[in-house]
C-alpha positions in Angstrom: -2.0 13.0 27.2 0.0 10.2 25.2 -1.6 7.6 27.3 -5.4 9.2 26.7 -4.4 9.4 22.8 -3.5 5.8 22.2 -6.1 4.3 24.5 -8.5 6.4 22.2 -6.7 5.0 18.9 -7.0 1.7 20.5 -10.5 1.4 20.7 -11.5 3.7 17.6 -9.1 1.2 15.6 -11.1 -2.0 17.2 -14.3 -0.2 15.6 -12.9 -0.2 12.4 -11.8 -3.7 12.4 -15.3 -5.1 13.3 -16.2 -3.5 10.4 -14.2 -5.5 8.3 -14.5 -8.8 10.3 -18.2 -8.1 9.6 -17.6 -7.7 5.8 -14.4 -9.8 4.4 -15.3 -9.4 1.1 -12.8 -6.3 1.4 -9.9 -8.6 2.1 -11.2 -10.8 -1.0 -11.4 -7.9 -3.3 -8.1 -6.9 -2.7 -6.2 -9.5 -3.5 -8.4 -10.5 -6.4 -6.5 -8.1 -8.6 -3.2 -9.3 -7.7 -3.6 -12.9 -8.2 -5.2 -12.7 -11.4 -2.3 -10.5 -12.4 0.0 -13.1 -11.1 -1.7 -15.7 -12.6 -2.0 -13.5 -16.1 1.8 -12.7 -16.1 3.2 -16.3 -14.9 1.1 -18.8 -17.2 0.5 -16.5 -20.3 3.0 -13.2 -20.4 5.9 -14.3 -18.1 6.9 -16.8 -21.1 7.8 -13.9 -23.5 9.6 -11.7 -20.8 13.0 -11.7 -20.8 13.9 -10.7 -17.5 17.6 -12.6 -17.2 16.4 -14.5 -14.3 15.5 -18.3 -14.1 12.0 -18.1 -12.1 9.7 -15.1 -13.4 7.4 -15.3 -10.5 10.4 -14.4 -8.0 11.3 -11.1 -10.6 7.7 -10.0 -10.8 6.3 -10.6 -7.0 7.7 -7.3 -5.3 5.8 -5.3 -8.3 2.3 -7.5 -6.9 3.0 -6.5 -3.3 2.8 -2.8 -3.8 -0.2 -3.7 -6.7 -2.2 -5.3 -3.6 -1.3 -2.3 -1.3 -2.6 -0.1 -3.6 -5.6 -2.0 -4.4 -6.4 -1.6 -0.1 -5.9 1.7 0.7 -8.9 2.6 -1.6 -10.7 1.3 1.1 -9.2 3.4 3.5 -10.3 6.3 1.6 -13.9 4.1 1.2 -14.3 4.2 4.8 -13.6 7.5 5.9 -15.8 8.8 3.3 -18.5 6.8 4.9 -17.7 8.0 8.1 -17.9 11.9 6.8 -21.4 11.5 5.6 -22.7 9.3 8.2 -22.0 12.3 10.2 -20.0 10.2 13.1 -17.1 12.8 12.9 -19.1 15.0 14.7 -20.3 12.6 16.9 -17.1 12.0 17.6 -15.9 15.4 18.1 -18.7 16.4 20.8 -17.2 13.3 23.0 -14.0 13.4 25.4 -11.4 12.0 22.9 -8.2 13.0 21.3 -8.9 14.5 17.7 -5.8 12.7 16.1 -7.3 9.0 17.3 -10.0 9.0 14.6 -7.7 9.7 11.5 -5.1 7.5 13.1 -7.8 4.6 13.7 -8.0 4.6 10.2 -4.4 4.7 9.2 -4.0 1.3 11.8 -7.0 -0.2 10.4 -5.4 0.1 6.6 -2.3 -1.3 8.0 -3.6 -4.4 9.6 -6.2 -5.3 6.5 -3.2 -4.6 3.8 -0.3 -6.7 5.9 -3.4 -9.4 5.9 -3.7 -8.7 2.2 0.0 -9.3 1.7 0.1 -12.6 3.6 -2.7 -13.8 1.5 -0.8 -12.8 -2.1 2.7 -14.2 -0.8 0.8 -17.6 0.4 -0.7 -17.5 -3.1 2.7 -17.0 -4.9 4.5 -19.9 -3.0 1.6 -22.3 -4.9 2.3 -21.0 -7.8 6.4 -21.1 -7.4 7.8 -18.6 -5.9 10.7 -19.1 -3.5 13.2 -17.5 -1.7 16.5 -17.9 0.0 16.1 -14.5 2.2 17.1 -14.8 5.9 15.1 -13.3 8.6 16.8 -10.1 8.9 15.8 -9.4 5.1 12.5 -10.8 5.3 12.0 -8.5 8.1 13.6 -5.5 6.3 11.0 -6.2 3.3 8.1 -6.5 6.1 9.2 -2.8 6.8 9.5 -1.4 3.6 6.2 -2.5 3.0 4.6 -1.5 6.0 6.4 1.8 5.1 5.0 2.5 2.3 1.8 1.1 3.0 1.6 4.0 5.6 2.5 6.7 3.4 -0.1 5.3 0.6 -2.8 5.3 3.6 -2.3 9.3 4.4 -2.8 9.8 0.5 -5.8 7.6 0.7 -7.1 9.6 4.2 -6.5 12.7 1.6 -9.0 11.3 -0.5 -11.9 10.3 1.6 -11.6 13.8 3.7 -11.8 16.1 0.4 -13.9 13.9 -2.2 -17.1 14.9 -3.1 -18.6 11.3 -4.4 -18.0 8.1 -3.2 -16.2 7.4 -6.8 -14.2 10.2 -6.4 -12.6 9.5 -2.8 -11.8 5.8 -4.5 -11.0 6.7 -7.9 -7.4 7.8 -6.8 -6.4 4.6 -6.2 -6.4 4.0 -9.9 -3.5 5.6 -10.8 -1.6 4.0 -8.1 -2.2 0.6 -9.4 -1.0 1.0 -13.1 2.4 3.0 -11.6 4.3 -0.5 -11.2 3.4 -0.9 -15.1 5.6 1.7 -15.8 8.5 0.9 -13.4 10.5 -2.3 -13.1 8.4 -4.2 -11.4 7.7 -6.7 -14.7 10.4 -5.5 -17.0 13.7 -4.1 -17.4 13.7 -0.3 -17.4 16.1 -1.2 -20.2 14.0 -2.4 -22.4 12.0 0.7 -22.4 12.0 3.7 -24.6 14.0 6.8 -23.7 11.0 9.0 -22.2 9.3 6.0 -20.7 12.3 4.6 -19.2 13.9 8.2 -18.1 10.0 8.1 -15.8 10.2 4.6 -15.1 13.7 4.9 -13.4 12.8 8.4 -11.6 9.7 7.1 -9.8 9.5 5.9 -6.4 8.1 2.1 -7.3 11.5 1.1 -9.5 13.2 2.0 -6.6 11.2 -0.1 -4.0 10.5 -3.0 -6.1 14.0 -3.5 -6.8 15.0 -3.0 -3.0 12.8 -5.7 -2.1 13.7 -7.9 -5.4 17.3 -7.5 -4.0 16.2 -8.3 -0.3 14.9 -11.6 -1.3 17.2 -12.6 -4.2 20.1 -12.1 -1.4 21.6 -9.6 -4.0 23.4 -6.3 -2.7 20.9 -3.8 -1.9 23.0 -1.0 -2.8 21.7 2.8 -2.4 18.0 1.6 -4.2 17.2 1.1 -0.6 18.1 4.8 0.6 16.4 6.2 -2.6 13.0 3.8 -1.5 13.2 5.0 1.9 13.4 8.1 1.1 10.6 8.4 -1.7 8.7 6.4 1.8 9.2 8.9 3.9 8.8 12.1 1.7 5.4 10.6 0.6 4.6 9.7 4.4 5.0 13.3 5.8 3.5 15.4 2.7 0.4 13.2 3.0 0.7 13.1 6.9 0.9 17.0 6.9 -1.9 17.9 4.2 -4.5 15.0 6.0 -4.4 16.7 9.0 -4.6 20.4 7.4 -7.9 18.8 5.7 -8.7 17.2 8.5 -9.1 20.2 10.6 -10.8 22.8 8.3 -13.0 19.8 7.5 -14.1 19.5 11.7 -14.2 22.3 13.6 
């Protein structure tokens, strides 16, 4: 049974990455939105932000990473919609393969064009300055915080495409998700924030990550950020895990 469900995953998965090799203006749309807020924040904002630390781009690059993560798994959502409507679920459904391989073709797809989407906004950010003393071991524990929370954002996003109506609505989530690191540590101090803004700011599951990472790659003491960003991960992983596949199955019968 394993072996028949990740065969099934495997090629379902392949399907969806053709369709991005077939369109990489995905990729490029992504990580518009995060270089131009790179390139906003270190040539014309990063100048009047005190952030007590000598390079701004190295402070404000975790808070891009999740920005660009964001920005991908709207495509998730995209996709799946598309797949609803075209009426391939049910396709898919009257063939011998495992239910859970289309959803999770989806999810692995997200993963691979986001982790592409991060190499491109990191390559982009060492041009523009960004450096970073981090060993392997912390560069690898950043890889998996990211990858973590890229897969928890992904079963939101799979939320989205199976119970939207529109096309706009099963993307529009994504919004929200995009301006959280503007209220979070990712480009300022929390300190600098007033006391309702920065009470949120330092409660929410971004503050938490960015500074984990910021910490990981400034070879600073992680401290318990990196439990409290784990744990937000995995919280938002299985409630969005859970609820997709409740969807998911009142959705095809």
């Amino acid at each position: 049974m394993t072996t028949r469900i990740v065969g099934d995953t495997a090629v379902l998965t392949g399907r969806s990455l053709r369709h991005i090799l077939r369109s990489p203006d995905t990729i490029i749309t992504t990580v518009v939105t995060p270089i131009a807020l790179m390139l906003l924040f270190v040539y014309v904002l990063g100048g009047a932000i005190d952030t007590g630390t000598a390079s701004y781009i190295d402070y404000m690059l975790p808070g891009i990473l999740l920005i660009t993560i964001a920005s991908g798994i709207a495509y998730t959502a995209y996709r799946l919609f598309g797949d609803l409507q075209s009426g391939i679920f049910e396709r898919f459904q009257s063939m011998p393969i495992a239910r859970s391989s289309v959803l999770w073709a989806h999810v692995l797809t997200s993963l691979a064009a986001n982790l592409l989407s991060l190499v491109v906004v990191v390559g982009v950010s060492l041009v523009l300055g960004f450096r970073s003393g981090a060993g392997v071991l912390a560069w690898l524990a950043v890889a998996g915080i990211l990858i973590l929370f890229t897969l928890a954002l992904t079963w939101v996003a799979v939320i989205a495409g199976l119970s939207a109506k529109t096309i706009d609505g099963a993307t529009a989530f994504s919004y929200p998700l995009i301006f959280l690191p503007f209220i979070s540590s990712a480009f300022v101090p929390t300190e600098s924030m007033p006391g309702p803004v920065r009470w949120f700011a330092e409660h929410q599951p971004v503050t938490s990550i960015v500074d984990s990472i910021r910490a990981l790659l400034g070879r600073q003491p992680v401290g318990a950020e990196l439990w409290t960003a784990l744990a937000w991960c995995v919280g938002i992983l299985i409630v969005g895990y859970v609820i997709a596949n409740v969807i998911y199955r009142r959705r095809i019968r």
